[in-house]
C-alpha positions in Angstrom: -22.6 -10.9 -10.5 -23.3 -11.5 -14.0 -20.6 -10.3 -17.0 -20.7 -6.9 -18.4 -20.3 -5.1 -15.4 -20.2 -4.7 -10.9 -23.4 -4.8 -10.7 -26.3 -6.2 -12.2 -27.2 -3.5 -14.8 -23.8 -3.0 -15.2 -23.7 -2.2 -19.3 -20.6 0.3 -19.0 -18.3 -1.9 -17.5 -15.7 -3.3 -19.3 -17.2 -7.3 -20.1 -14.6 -9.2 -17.2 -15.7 -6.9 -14.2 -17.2 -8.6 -11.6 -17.6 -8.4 -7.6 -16.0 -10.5 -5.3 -17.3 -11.8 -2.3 -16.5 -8.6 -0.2 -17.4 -6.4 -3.0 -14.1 -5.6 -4.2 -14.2 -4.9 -8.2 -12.0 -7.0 -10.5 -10.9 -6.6 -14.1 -9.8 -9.0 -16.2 -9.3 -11.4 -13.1 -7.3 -8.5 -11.2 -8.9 -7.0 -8.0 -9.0 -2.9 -7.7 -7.2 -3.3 -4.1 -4.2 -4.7 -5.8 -4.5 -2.4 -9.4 -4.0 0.9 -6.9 -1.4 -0.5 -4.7 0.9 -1.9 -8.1 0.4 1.0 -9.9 -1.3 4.8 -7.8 -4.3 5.7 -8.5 -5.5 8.1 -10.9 -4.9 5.3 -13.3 -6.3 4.1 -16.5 -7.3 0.5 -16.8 -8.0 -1.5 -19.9 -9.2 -5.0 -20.5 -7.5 -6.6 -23.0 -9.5 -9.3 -24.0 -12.5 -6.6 -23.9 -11.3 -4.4 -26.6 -10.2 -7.5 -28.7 -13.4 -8.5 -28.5 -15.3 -5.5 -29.6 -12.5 -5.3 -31.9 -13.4 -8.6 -33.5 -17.2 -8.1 -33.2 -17.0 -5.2 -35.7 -14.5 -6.8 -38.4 -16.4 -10.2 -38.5 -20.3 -8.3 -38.4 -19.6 -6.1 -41.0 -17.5 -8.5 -43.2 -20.7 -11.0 -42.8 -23.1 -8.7 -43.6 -21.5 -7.0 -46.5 -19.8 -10.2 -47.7 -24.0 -11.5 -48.0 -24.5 -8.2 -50.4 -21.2 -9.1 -52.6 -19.2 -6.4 -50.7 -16.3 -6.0 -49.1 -15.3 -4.2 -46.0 -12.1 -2.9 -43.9 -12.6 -1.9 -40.5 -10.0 0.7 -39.3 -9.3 1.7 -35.5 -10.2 5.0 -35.0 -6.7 5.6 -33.0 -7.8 9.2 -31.9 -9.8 7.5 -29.2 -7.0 5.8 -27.6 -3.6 4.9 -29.4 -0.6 3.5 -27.8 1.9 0.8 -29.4 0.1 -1.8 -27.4 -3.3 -0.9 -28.6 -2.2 -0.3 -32.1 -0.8 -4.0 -32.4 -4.0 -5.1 -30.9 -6.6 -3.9 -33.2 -4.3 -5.1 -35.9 -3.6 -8.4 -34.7 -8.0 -9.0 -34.8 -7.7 -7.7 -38.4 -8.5 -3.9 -37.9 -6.3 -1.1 -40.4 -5.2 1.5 -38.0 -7.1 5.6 -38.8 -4.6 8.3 -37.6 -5.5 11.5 -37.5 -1.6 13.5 -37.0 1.6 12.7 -37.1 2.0 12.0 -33.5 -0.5 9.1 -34.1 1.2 8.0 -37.7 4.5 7.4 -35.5 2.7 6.0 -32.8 1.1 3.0 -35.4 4.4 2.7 -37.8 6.3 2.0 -33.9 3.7 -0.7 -33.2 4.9 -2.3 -36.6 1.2 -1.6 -38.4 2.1 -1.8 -42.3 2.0 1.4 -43.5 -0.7 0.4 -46.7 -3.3 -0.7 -43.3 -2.9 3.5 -42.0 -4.7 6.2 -42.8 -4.0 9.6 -42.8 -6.7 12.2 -41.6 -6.5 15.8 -40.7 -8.0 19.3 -42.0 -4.9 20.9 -41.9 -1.9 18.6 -42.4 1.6 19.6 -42.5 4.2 19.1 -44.9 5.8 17.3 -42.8 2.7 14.9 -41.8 2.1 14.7 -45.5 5.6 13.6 -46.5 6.2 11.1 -43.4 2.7 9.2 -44.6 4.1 9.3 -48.0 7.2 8.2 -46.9 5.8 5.3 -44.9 3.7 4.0 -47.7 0.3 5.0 -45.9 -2.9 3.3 -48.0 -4.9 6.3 -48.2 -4.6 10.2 -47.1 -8.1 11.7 -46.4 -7.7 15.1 -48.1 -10.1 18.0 -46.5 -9.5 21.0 -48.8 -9.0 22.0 -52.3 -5.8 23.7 -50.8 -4.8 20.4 -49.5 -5.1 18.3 -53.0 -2.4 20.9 -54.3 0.0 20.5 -51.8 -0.3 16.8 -51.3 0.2 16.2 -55.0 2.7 18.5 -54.8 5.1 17.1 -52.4 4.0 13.6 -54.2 5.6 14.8 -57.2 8.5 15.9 -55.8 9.2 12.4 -54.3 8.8 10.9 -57.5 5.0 9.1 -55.9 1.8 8.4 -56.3 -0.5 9.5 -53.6 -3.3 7.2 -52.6 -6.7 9.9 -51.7 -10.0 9.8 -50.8 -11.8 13.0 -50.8 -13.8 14.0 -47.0 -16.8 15.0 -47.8 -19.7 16.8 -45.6 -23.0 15.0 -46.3 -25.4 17.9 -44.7 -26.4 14.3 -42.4 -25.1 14.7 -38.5 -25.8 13.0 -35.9 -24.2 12.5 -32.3 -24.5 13.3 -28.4 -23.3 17.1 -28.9 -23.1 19.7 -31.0 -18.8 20.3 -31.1 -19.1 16.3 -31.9 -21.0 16.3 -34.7 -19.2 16.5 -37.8 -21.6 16.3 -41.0 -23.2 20.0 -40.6 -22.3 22.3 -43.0 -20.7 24.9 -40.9 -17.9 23.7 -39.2 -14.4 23.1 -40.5 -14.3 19.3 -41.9 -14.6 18.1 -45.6 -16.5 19.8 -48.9 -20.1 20.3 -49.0 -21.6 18.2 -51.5 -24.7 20.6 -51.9 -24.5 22.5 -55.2 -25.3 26.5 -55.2 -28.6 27.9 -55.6 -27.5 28.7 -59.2 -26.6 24.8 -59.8 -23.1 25.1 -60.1 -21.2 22.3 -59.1 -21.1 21.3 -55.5 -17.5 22.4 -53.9 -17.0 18.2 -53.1 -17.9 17.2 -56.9 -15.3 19.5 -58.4 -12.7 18.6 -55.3 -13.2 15.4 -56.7 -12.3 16.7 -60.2 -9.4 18.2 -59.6 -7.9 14.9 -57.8 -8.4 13.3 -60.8 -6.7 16.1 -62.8 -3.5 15.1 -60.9 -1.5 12.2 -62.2 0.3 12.7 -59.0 -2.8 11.6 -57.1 -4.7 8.1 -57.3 -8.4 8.3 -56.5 -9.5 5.6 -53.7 -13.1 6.9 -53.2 -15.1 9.2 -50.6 -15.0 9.6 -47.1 -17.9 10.5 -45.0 -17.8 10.9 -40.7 -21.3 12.2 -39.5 -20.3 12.1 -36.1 -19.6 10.9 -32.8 -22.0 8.8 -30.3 -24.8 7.7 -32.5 -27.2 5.4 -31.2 -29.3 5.6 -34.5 -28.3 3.8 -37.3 -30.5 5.5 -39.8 -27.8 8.6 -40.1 -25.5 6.3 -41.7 -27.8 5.0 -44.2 -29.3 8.4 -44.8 -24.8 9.6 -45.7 -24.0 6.5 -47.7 -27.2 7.3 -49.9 -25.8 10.7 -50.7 -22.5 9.6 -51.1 -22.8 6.6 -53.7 -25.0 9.5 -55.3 -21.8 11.5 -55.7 -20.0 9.0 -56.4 -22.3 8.2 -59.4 -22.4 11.8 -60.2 -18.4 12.0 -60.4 -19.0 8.7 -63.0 -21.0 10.8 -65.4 -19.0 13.8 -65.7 -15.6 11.9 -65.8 -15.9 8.2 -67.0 -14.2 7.3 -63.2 -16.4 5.2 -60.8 -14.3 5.4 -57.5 -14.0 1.6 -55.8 -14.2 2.8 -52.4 -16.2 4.7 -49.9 -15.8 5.0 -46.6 -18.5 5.9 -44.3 -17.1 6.5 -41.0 -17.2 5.9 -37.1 -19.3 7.2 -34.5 -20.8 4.2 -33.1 -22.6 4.8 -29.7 -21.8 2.9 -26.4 -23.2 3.0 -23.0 -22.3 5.2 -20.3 -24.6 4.6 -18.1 -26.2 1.6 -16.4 -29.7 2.2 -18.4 -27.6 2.9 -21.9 -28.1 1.0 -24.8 -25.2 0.5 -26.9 -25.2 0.5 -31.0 -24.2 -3.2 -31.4 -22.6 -4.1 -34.9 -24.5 -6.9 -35.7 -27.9 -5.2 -36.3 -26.1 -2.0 -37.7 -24.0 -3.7 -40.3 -27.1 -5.4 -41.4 -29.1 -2.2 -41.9 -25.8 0.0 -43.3 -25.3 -3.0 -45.9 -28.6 -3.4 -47.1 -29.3 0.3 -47.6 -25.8 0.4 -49.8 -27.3 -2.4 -51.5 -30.3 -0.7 -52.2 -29.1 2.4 -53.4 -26.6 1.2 -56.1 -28.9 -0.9 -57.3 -31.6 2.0 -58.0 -28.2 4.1 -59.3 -27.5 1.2 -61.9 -23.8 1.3 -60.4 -21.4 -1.7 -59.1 -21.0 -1.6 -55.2 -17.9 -0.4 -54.1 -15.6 -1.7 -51.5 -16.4 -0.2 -48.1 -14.5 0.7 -44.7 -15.7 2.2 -41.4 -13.8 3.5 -38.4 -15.0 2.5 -35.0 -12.9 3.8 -32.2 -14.9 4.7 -29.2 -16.9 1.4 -29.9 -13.7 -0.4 -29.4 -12.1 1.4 -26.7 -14.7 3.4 -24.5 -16.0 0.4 -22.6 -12.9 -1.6 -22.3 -11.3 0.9 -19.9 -12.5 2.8 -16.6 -10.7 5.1 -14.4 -9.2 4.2 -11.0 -9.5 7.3 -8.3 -9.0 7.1 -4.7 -11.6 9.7 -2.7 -10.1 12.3 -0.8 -12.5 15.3 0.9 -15.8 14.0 0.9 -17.8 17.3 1.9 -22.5 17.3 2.2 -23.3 20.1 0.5 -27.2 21.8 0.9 -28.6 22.9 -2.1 -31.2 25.8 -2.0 -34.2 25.7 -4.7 -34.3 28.9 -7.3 -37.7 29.0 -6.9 -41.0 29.0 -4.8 -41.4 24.9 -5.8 -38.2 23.7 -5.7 -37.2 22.3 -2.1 -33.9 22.4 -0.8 -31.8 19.0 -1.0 -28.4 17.5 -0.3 -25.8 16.4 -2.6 -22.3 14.8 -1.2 -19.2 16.0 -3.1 -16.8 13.4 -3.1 -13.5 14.6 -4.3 -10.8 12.4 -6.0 -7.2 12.6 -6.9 -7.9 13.4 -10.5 -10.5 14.9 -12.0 -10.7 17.5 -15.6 -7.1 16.5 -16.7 -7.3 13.0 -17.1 -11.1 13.2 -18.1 -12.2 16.8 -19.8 -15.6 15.6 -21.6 -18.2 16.4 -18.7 -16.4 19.5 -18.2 -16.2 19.9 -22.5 -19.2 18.5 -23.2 -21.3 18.0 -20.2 -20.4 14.4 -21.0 -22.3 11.7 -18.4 -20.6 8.8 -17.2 -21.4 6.4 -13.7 -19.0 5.8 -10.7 -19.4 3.4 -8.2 -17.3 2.8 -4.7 -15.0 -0.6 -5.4 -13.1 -1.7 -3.6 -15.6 -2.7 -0.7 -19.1 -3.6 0.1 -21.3 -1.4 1.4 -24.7 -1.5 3.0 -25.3 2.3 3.1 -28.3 4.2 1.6 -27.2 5.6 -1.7 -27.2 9.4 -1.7 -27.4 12.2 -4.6 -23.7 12.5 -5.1 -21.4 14.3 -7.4 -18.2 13.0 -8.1 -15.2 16.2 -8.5 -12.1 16.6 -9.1 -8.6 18.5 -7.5 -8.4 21.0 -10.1 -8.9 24.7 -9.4 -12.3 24.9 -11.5 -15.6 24.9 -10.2 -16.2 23.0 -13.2 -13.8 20.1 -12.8 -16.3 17.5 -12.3 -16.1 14.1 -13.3 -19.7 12.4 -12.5 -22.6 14.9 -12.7 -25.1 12.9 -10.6 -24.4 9.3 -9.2 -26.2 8.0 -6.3 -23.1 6.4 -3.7 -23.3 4.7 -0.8 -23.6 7.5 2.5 -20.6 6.1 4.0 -18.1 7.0 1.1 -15.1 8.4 2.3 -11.0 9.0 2.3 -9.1 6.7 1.0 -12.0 4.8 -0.8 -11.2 3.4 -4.3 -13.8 4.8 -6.5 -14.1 3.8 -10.6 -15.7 5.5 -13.3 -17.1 3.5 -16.3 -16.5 3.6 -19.7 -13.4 6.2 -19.7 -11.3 3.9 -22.8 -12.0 6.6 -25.2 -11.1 10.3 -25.3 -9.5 10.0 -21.5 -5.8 9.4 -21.9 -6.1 11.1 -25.5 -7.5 14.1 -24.5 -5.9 14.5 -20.9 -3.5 17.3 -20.2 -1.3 18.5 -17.3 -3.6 21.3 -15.8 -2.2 22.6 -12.8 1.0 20.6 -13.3 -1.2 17.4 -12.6 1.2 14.2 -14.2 -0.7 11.7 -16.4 -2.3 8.8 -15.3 -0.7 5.7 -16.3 -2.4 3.7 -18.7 -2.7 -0.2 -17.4 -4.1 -3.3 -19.3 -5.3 -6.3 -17.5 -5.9 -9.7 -19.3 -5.9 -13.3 -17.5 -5.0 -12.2 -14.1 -2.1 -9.8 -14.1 -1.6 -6.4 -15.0 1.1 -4.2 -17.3 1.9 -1.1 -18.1 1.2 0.4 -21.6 1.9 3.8 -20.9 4.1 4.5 -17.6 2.5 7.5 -15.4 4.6 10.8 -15.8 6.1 12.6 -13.3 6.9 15.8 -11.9 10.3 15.1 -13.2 9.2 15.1 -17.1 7.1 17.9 -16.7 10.1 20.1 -15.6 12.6 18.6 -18.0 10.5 19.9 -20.6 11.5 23.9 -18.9 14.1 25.5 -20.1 14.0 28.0 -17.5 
């Protein structure tokens, strides 16, 4: 079977999967069969030389591209998609900074020995004590989100005696991305400073943020930060932000002398999550994002800045999948609502996981594809719908995926593209434990992050 993926479509799958012979799935040269009986099942898998990869693709296309306009570019790891020490040293070692968006993830990236001048700091409502452990650490850049939030971090700058490094997060009024709750340029929601001025041309509430920071000797100005979104397969959003924000960045030139020598435009990049998916590559997006920067500063009659962008689920998302044995597997007939809808069947095939170690379909109505593993089969494929254990008629982990008629107990069963947003949104619903997370890379496997157990959940109860 060709790379990329089980079968031949195959675009989710991490880029090492193939079948065997007997139709067994392996990753990064380990077979499924021998993943579940090392380490349980639900688990997390993630190809290591996968995510490098991706990793690699995104700091050398936008470093070419950008480099051929007299630019230049840092790629940070979005770490909110999937951060553990392991991953952490991973995007650093293929030349990525490290974004962190609490202090959770700040620890998690100073453990895995990232210098504290490659973090970054985001968050719309920081703590003190996030604020003064990125200080403290020498982070390169906190993203401030508020007016309130320029006080305080200047603030607690002063008292140590510092020089905080900022960038302003700004809301463009461009948003793009696969849902509403994930799309993060709108006006009304609760990230960044509008850069629209009032109807009575008073100065945008993002121009005079910027002010202000530069009112503050306690506060050095790095540049603008812009995030439009998550899952965009349409690279035009980003052009359409960075035009309004090297506007405002010209803007903040003319009323204060200071031209800021970065802007960063964000993450988001889209990925496939379905056999028929295209993906966003970098290649063809950095070269559209850098000429359109190009363009616009040269119409504004300003020098380019220095730019960064933040992929995470790019990285991440198809370098893992999720390992689930099937349990119940129960035909369920499905009446029509009305006079020309016919009745049909769908198969419910249950795993040992399900909401908690993957909320987005639940969330977001998120789709992803599943296919049986660790066999061949020659059976029809039948509407199916892939569910979890949880007690939630809406724990459901595959919407609609056509599986072999024969699937049942004790089959190993994979869903595609889980890397991002799995582990790093997973909870302990109904006292389900955690799925380990497991890499795989030249035939063996490891453990990044061990599987809890019933045993930590109840040392964390007092009683």
């Amino acid at each position: 079977m060709p790379a990329g993926g089980p079968d031949a479509a195959g675009t989710p799958w991490p880029s090492t999967a193939r079948r065997r012979a007997d139709g067994e799935l392996e990753v990064g040269g380990v077979g499924v069969r021998a993943l579940a009986a090392k380490h349980g099942t639900p688990a997390y898998v993630l190809d290591e030389s996968d995510f490098r990869a991706r990793a690699r693709a995104y700091r050398e296309a936008f470093e070419a591209e950008f480099e051929r306009i007299g630019a230049g570019v840092d790629v940070y790891y979005a770490g909110k998609a999937l951060l553990t020490v392991a991953v952490a040293r991973w995007a650093t070692q293929e030349g990525l900074r490290v974004d962190t968006a609490s202090g959770g993830e700040l620890a998690v990236a100073l453990r895995a020995g990232v210098p504290g001048a490659a973090i970054g700091l985001h968050g719309n409502n920081k703590s003190d004590d996030e604020i003064l452990a990125a200080l403290e650490a020498g982070v390169g850049r906190i993203i401030v989100d508020s007016r309130v939030e320029i006080d305080r971090v200047a603030d607690l700058a002063a008292a140590r005696g510092v020089v905080a490094p900022v960038m302003l997060r700004v809301t463009t009024g461009v948003h793009a991305g696969g849902h509403e709750y994930i799309s993060t340029a709108h006006e009304d929601q609760k990230f960044g400073l509008s850069v629209t001025a009032g109807d009575d041309g008073e100065t945008s509430p993002a121009l005079a943020a910027l002010e202000a920071i530069v009112a503050r000797p306690e506060l050095e100005l790095l540049g603008i930060h812009s995030h439009i979104g998550s899952q965009i397969l349409d690279p035009s959003g980003f052009e359409a932000a960075a035009r309004v924000v090297l506007q405002l960045r010209a803007d903040l030139a003319g009323r204060t002398g200071v031209l800021v020598e970065e802007v960063d435009l964000g993450g988001g990049y889209g990925i496939a999550y379905l056999p028929a998916d295209e993906a966003l590559e970098p290649a063809p997006v950095a070269q559209d994002v850098a000429a359109a920067v190009a363009a616009v500063c040269t119409e504004l009659g300003t020098p380019l800045p220095r730019f960064s962008i933040e992929p995470g689920r790019a990285v991440v998302g198809p370098a893992g999948l999720t390992l689930y044995t099937v349990g119940t597997v129960k035909p369920v007939t499905v009446s029509g609502s009305g006079t020309d809808d016919e009745t049909f069947s769908r198969l419910y095939v249950s795993v040992d996981g399900g909401m908690s170690d993957n909320i987005r379909p639940a969330l977001y109505g998120a789709d992803y594809h599943a296919e049986v593993v660790g066999r061949v089969s020659d059976a029809a494929k039948v509407l199916s719908r892939v569910v979890g254990k949880h007690c939630e008629s809406g724990d459901i982990v595959v919407h609609e995926v056509l599986l072999p008629a024969d699937v049942r107990a004790g089959d190993l069963l994979a869903v595609a593209a889980t890397g991002a947003y799995g582990r790093s949104m997973a909870s302990n619903y109904n006292a389900l434990t955690r799925p380990p997370v497991v890499a795989v890379a030249d035939g063996s496997s490891r453990v990044l992050v061990r599987r809890e157990t019933v045993e930590d959940l109840l040392a964390l109860d007092l009683g």
